[in-house]
C-alpha positions as CSV (number, residue, x, y, z in Angstrom):
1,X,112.1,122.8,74.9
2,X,112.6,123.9,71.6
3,X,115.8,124.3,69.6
4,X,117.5,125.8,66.4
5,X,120.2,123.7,67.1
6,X,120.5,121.5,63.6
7,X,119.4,124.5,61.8
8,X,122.2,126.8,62.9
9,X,124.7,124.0,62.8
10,X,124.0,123.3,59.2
11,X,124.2,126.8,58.3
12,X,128.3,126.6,59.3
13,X,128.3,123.7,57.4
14,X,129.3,121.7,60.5
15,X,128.6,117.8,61.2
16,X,127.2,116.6,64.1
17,X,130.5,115.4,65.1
18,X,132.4,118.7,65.0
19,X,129.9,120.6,66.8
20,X,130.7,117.9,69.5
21,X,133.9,118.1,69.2
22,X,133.4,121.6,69.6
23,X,131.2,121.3,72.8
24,X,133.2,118.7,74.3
25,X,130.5,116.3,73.8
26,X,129.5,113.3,71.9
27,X,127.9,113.2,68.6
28,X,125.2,111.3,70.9
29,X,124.5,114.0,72.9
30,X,124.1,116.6,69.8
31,X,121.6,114.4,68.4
32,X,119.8,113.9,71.5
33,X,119.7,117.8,71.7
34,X,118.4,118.1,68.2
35,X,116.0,116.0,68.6
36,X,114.5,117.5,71.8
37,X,115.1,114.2,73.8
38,X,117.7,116.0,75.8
39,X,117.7,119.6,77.4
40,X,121.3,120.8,77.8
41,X,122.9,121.9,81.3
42,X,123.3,125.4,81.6
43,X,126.8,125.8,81.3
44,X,126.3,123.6,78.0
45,X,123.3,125.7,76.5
46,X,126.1,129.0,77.3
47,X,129.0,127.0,75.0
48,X,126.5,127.0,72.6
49,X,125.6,130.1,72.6
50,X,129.2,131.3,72.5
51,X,130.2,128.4,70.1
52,X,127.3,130.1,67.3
53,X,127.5,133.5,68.9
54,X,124.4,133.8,69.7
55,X,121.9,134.4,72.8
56,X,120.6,131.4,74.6
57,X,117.2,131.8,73.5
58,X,117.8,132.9,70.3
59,X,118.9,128.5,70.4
60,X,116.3,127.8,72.5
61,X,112.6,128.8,73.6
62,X,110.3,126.9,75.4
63,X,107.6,124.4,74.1
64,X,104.2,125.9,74.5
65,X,101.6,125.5,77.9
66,X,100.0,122.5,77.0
67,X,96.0,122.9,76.7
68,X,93.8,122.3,79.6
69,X,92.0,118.8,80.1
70,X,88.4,118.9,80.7
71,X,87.3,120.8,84.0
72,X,90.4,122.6,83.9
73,X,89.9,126.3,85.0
74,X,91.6,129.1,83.5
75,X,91.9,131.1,86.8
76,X,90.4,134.4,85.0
């Protein structure tokens, strides 16, 4: 999954450790988020999204349908 995360928290100007401190996190598990290692729990994706007031998936949107391998069909 994809993520604004870093960009929206450096647009308040915030560290990594106060948006966890924020979140009730650690500074670990923003980075991880950031990063895309780590996709949040629901009830953490909906603190964010009250945190930056903001929609979920205005923060996040799904990575794109990987292409097909060789002899894959398309179903059409």
């Amino acid at each position: 999954m994809r993520n604004t995360l870093a960009e929206l928290r450096r647009g308040y100007g915030w560290s990594q450790q106060r948006l966890a401190a924020e979140l009730g996190v650690t500074r670990q598990t923003v980075i991880s988020i950031e990063k895309g290692r780590f996709d949040p729990s629901l009830p953490l994706a909906f603190r964010l999204a009250a945190v930056f007031g903001r929609a979920i998936e205005d923060i996040f949107s799904p990575d794109p349908d990987p292409a097909p391998g060789p002899g894959a069909t398309t179903g059409a």
